[in-house]
C-alpha positions in Angstrom: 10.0 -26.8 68.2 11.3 -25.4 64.6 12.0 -27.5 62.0 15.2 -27.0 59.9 14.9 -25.2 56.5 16.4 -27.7 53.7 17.5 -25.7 50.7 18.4 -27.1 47.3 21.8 -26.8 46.3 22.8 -23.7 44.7 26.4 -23.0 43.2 26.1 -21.5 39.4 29.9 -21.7 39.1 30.1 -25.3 39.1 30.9 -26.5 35.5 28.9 -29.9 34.4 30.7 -32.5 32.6 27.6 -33.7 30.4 26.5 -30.0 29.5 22.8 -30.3 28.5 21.5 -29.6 25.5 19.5 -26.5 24.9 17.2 -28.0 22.7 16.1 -29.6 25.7 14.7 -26.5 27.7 12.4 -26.0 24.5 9.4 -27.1 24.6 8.4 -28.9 21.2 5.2 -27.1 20.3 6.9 -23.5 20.5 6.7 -20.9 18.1 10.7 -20.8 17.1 10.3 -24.6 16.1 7.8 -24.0 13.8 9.8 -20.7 12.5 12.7 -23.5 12.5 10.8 -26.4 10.5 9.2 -23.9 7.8 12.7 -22.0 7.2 14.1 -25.5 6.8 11.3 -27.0 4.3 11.8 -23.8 1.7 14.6 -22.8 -1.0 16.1 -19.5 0.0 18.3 -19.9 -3.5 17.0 -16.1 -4.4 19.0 -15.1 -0.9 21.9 -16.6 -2.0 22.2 -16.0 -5.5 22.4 -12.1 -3.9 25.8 -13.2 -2.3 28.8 -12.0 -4.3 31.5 -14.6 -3.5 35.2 -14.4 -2.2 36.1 -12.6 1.0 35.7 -14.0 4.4 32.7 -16.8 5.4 29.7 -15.1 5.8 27.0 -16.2 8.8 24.4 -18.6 6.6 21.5 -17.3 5.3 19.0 -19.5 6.4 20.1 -18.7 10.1 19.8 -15.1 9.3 16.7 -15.7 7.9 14.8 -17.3 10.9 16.4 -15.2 13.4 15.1 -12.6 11.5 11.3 -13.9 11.1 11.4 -15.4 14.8 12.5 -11.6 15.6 9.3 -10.4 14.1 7.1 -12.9 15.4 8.1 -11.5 18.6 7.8 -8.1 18.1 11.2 -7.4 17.9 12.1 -5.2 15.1 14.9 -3.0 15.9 18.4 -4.8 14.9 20.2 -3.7 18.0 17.5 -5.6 20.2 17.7 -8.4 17.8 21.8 -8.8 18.2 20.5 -8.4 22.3 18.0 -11.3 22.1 20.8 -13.2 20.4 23.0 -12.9 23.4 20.1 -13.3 26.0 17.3 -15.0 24.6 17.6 -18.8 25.4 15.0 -19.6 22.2 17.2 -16.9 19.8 20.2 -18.3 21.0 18.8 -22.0 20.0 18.1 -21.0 16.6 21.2 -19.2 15.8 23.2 -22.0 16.9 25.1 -20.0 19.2 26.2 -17.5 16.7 26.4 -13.9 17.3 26.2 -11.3 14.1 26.2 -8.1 15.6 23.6 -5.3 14.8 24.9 -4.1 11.6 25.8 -7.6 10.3 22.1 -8.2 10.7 21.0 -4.9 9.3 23.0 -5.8 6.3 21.4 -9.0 5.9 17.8 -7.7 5.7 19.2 -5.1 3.0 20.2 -8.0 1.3 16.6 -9.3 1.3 15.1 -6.2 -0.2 14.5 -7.9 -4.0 14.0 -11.5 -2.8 11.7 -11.2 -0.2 8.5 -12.1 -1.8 10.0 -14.9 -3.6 10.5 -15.8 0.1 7.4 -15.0 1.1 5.6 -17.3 -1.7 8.0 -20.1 -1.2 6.1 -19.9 2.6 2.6 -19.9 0.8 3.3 -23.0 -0.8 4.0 -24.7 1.9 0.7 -23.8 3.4 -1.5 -25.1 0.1 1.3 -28.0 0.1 -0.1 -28.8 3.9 -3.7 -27.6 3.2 -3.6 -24.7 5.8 -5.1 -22.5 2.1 -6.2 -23.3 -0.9 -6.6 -19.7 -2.8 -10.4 -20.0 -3.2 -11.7 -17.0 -1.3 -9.4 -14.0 -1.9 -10.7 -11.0 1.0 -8.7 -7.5 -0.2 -8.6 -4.8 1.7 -6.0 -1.8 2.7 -5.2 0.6 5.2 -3.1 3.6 5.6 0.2 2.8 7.3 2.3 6.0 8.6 5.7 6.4 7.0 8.5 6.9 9.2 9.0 11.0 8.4 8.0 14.3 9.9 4.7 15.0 9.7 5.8 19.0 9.0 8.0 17.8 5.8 5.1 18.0 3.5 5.6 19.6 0.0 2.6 19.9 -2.3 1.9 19.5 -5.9 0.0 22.8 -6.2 2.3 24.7 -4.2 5.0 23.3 -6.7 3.2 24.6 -9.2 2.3 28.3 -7.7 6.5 28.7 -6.3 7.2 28.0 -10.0 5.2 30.2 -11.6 6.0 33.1 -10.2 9.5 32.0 -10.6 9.0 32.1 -14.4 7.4 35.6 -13.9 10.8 36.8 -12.1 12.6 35.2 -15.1 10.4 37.1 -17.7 11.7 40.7 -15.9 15.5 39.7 -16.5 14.8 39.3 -20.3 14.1 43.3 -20.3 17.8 44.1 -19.4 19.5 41.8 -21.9 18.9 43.9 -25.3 22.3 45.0 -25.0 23.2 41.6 -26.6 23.4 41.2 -29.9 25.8 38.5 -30.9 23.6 35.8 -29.2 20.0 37.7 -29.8 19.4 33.7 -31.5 20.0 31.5 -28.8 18.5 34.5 -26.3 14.8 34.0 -28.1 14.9 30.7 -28.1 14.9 30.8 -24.6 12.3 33.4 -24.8 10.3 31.2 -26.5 10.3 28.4 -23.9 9.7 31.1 -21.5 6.4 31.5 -23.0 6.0 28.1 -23.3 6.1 27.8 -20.1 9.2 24.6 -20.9 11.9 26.2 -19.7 14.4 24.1 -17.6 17.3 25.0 -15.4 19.7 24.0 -18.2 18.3 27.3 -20.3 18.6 29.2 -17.3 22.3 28.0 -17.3 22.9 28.5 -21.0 21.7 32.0 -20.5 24.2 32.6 -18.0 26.8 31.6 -20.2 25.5 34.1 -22.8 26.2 36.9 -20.3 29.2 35.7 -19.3 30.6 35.5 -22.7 29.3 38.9 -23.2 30.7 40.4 -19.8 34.1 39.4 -20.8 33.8 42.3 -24.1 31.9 44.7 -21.8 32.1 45.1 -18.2 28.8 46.0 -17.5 26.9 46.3 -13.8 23.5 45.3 -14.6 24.5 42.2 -16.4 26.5 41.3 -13.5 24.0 41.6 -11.5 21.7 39.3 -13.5 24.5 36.9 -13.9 24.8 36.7 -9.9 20.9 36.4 -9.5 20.7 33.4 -11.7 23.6 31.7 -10.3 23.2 32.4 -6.5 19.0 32.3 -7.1 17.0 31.3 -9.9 18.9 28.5 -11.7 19.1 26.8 -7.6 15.2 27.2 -6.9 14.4 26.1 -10.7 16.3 23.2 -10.3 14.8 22.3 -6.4 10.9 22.8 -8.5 11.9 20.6 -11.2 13.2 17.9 -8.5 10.4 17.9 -6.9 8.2 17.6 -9.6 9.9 14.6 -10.5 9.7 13.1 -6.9 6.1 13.9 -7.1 5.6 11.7 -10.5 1.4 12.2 -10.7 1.1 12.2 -6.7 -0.6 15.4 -5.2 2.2 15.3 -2.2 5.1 13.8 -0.6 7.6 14.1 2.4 11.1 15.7 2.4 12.2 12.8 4.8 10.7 10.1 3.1 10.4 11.1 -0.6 8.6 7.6 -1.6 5.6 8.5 1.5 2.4 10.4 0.2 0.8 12.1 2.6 -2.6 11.0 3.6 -5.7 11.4 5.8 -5.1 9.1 8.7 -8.4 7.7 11.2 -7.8 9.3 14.3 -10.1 8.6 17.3 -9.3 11.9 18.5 -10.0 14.1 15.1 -13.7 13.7 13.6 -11.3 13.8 9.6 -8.3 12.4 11.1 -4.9 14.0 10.4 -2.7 14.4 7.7 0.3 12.3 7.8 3.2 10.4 5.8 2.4 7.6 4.9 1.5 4.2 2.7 -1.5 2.7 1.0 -0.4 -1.2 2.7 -3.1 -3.9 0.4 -3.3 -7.3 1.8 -5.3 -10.4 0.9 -6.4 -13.4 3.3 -7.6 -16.0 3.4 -8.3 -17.7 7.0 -6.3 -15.0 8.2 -3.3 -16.3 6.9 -1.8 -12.8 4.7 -1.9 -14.3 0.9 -0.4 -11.1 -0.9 0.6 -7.9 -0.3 1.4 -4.6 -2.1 2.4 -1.4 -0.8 1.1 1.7 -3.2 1.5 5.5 -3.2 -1.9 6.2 -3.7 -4.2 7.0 -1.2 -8.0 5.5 -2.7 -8.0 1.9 -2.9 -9.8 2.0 -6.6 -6.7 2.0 -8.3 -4.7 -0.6 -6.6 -6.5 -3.8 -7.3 -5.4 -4.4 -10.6 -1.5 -3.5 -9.9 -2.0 -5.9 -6.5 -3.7 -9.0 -8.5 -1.4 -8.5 -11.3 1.7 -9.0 -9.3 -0.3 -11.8 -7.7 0.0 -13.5 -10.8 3.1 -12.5 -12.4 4.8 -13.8 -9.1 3.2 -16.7 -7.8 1.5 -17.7 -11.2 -1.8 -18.3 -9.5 -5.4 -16.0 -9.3 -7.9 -16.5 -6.4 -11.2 -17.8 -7.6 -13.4 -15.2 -5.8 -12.1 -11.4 -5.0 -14.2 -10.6 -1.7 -13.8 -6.5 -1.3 -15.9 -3.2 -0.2 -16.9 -0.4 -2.2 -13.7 1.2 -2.1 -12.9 -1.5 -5.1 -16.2 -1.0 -7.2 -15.4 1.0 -10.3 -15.3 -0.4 -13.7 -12.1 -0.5 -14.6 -11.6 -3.6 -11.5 -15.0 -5.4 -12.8 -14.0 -5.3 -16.4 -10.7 -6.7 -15.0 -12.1 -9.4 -12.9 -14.7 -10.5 -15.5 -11.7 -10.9 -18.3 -9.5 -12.9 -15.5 -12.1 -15.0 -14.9 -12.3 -14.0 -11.3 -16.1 -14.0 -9.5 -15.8 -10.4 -7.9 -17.9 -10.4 -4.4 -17.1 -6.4 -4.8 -19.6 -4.0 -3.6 -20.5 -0.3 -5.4 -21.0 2.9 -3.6 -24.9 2.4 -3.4 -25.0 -1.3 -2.7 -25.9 -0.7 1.0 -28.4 2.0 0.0 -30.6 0.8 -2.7 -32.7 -1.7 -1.0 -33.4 0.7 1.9 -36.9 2.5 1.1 -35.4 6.1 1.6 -33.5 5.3 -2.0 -36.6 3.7 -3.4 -39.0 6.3 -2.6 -36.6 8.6 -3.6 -38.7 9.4 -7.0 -35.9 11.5 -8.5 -32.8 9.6 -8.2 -31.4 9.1 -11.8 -31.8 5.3 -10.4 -35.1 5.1 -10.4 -35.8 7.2 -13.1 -37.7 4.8 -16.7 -35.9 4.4 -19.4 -36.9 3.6 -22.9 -33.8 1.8 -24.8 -35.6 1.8 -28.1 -35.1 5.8 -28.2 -32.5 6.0 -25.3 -34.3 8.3 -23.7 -34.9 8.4 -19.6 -38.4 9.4 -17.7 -38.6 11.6 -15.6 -41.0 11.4 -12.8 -43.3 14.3 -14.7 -43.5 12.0 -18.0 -41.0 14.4 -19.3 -38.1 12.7 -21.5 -34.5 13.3 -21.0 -32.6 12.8 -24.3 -29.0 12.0 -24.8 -27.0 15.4 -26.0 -23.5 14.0 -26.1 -20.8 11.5 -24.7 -17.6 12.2 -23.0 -14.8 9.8 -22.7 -13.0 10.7 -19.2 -9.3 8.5 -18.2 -8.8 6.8 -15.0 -5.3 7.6 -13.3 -3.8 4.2 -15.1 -5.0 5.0 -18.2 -8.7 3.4 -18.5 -10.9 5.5 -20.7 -14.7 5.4 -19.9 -17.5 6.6 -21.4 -19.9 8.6 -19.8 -23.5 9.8 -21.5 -25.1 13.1 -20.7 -28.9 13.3 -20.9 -30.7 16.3 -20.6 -35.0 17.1 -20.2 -35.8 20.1 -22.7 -38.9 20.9 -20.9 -38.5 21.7 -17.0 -39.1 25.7 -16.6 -42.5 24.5 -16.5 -42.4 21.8 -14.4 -44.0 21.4 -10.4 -41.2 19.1 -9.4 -38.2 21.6 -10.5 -37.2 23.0 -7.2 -37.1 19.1 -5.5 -35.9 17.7 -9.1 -32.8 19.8 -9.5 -30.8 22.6 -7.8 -29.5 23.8 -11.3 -31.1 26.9 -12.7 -31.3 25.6 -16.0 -32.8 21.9 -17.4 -32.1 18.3 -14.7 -29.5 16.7 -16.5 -28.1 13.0 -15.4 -25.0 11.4 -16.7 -25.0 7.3 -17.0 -22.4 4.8 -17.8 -24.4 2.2 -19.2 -21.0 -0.4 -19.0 -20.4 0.5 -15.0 -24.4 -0.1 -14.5 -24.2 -3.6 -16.4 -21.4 -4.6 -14.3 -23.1 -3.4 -10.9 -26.0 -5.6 -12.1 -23.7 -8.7 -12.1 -22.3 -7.6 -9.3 -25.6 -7.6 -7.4 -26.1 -10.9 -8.2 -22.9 -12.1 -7.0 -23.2 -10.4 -3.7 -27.3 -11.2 -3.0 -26.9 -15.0 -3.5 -26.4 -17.6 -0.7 -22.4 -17.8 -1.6 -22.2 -13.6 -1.5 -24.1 -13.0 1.4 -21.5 -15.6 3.7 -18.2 -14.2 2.0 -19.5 -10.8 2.9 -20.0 -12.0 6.8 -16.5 -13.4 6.4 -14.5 -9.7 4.9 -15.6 -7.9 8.3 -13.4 -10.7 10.3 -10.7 -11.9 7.6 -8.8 -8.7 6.5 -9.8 -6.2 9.5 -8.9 -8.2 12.1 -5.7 -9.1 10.5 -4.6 -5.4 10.6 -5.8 -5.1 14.0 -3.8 -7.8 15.2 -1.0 -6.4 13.1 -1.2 -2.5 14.3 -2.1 -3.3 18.3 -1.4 -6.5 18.8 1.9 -6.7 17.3 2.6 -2.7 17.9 3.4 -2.0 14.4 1.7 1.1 13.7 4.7 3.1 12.2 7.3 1.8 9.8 10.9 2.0 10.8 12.9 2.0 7.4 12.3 4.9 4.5 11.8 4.1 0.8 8.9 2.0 -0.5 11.6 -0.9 -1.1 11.9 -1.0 2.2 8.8 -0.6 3.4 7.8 -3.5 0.9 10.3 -5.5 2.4 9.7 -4.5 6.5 6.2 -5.8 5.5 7.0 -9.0 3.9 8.9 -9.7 6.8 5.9 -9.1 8.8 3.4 -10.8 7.0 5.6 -14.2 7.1 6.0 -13.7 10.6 2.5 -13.4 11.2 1.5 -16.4 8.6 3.9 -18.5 11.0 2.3 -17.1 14.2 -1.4 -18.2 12.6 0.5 -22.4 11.4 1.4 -22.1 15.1 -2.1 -20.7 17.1 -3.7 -23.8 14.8 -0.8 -25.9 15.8 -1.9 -24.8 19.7 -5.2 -25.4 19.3 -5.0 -28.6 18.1 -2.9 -30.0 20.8 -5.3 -28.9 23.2 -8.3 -30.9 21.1 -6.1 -33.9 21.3 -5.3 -33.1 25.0 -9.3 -32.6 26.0 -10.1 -35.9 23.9 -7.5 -37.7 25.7 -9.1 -36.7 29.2 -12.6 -37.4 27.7 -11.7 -40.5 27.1 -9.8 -41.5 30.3 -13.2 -40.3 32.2 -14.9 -42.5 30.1 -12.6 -45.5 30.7 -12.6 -45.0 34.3 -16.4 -44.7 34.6 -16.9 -48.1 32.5 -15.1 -49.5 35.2 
């Protein structure tokens, strides 16, 4: 015999007279409540000071805001998706109160946060040292290349620059030939002669030139003046003006992109390519501490030597506090960031480019490696492995690209024709010369001793698992791997955004765990109970 089928009731056009709340439906340990109770614990006075006044009522910021954040904890990061989620999304449509700003409302809005999102972002790290979640002493630095959101065909190159505009100026030089018919301005025409030379010239002389000829065209009607008079006009003064742009735009960079001006291009890991390809892109510098993103600068460069000091200085001119130990990898070891650290008081766990080497017995068996060469500081003189002295000839002071002058000494052995150790010595026809930088070796030396005691050797386990995994969990886990927005402003601010969203993601994961502690203890100690009786 069958048995009747019993359905619930179903009828989703009934209307309820006690509507439930939505609150409700959420469960209290979920990720948008924590977005919710940190938003709500902060100032976000620097959003809106931004706000002009007058016109209409504008949604409130501090929805924006953690609609926003929530948006990019869950990997949502396109505003039309975000003003979807609000419309579909029970948990966005919680925190937004209902309220429905449309795509470019909310694209507006995160313009808006462009110059006060790291005040934002360090209002959120104080409530983590306020709750004891950090506490600034270990400070792990590292970067990583981050591709900018422009064609990877766009490239224009410092050198290139350089050739198109040379032979530019040799063009130039050609017209000067067939302008001796001008005498009334033969002045003002060697003057810009002279600049010509110089190599100095600008588009403006190129226009003044012009000028010249036209003045003159109007006494004489003459072809061949016309003709240079269109050429300038129609070609050089255009394609002087385009070099001199670019020069500009590349302001001490080797290279940037035509569709992203701010973007450098650089030599991006590639699983695919044994030296990676050459793309767009940004030099992104993070440091953590329990994973939880304590800074972050976005440079132009593309070596991680000479960012430290611009990341750690805005550190400190925006947040007002300095890490007690700087954990980093070679990439950071030159002696403009030791000096640095040493005169901020800062213990730098930063290795060199030999640290990994030196202890191995290829490097100390190596008998002529300027390393291991003697040295006699009485006479400043180094030993060779011969006996034979190397003696200092001269000094040379060489600049670092922000400015930091070192000083280098070159030493040089006087007596190596002779010599049975030449050809493995030296690959230099003449004498084995070495050059040493007595300061940088000092400062390795301290730096050795930081990194080979008990404290060094367990901040070094930590770097491999603090910053890398961070921008794994960033670039795979979270699919940002690309940038959307163009201009390092906005890059700066597509990270910040990021890098709160994922500091709120880590205050929840701990939050998670820790419920489940409490939840195992509870049924520990229920089995415990029940087996007492």
């Amino acid at each position: 015999m069958n048995k009747k089928v019993a359905f619930k009731e179903y009828n989703y056009t009934q209307g309820e007279l006690f509507p439930q709340n939505i609150s409700d439906w959420i469960p209290e340990n979920h990720l948008v409540r924590i977005v919710d109770k940190i938003i709500e614990s902060i100032d976000i006075t620097p959003i809106i000071e931004s706000y002009p006044g007058g016109g209409c009522s504008s949604f409130h910021p501090k929805m924006m805001l953690k609609v926003l954040i929530y948006a990019y904890c869950e990997k949502i990061y396109s505003v039309r998706k975000i003003e979807k989620a609000l419309q579909e999304n029970i948990n966005f449509i919680w925190i937004s109160g209902r309220q429905l700003p449309d795509f470019r409302t909310i694209n507006r809005f995160r313009k808006r946060l462009k110059k006060s999102i790291k005040r934002i972002f360090f209002r959120v790290i104080r409530f983590l040292i306020k709750n004891k979640i950090i506490d600034f002493s270990n400070y792990f630095l590292d970067g990583t290349k981050l591709e900018a959101n422009a064609n990877k065909y766009s490239f224009v190159w410092k050198k290139s620059t350089q050739r198109y505009k040379t032979r530019l100026l040799e063009k130039i030089n050609t017209l000067f030939e067939s302008i001796d018919k001008i005498n009334e301005k033969e002045d003002e025409i060697q003057n810009i002669k002279k600049k010509l030379k110089d190599k100095s010239i600008k588009s403006e002389d190129l226009k003044e030139l012009k000028s010249i000829i036209d003045e003159s065209l109007k006494l004489e009607n003459d072809k061949e003046l016309k003709k240079i008079a269109k050429s300038l006009e129609n070609n050089y003064v255009p394609r002087l003006e385009k070099y001199e742009e670019y020069e500009k735009l590349l302001d001490g960079r080797n290279s940037f992109s035509k569709t992203d001006t701010d973007a450098t291009f650089m030599r991006m890991k590639d699983d695919h390519m044994m030296n990676g390809q050459l793309k767009a892109a940004y030099n992104v510098q993070i440091g953590t501490q329990n994973q939880f993103i304590l800074n972050y600068s976005i440079h132009q460069e593309t070596t991680d030597t000479t960012t430290l000091i611009p990341h750690l200085e805005e550190l400190k001119e925006d947040f007002g506090i300095m890490p007690e130990n700087v954990v980093a990898d070679s990439g950071y070891g030159s002696e403009e960031n030791y000096e640095y650290l040493e005169e901020e008081k800062i213990n730098g766990y930063v290795k060199y480019n030999t640290f990994r080497i030196e202890d191995t017995n290829r490097f100390k068996k190596d008998i002529f490696k300027k390393e291991n060469f003697g040295y006699d500081s009485e006479l400043n003189e180094y030993i060779c492995p011969n006996g034979k002295r190397l003696k200092y000839k001269y000094s040379k002071n060489p600049k670092t690209a922000n400015g930091y002058e070192t000083k280098t000494e070159i030493y040089a052995c006087e007596e190596c024709q002779e010599c049975p150790f030449k050809s493995q010595c030296t690959k230099s026809q003449s004498n084995r010369s070495i050059q040493v930088n007595h300061r940088l070796d000092n400062l390795r030396m301290n730096a050795k001793k930081l990194l080979k005691s008990e404290k060094g050797i367990e901040l070094r386990r930590k770097r491999g698992v603090e910053v890398e995994s961070v921008f794994g969990h960033i670039k795979w886990n979270r699919d940002f791997n690309r940038f959307m927005l163009r201009g390092i402003e906005n890059v700066s601010l597509e990270w910040g955004l990021l890098s709160i969203a994922h500091n709120m993601r880590k205050v929840w994961s701990l939050l998670f765990l820790f419920c489940v502690f409490i939840s195992f203890c509870k049924v520990i100690s229920d089995r415990k109970r029940r087996a007492a009786f």
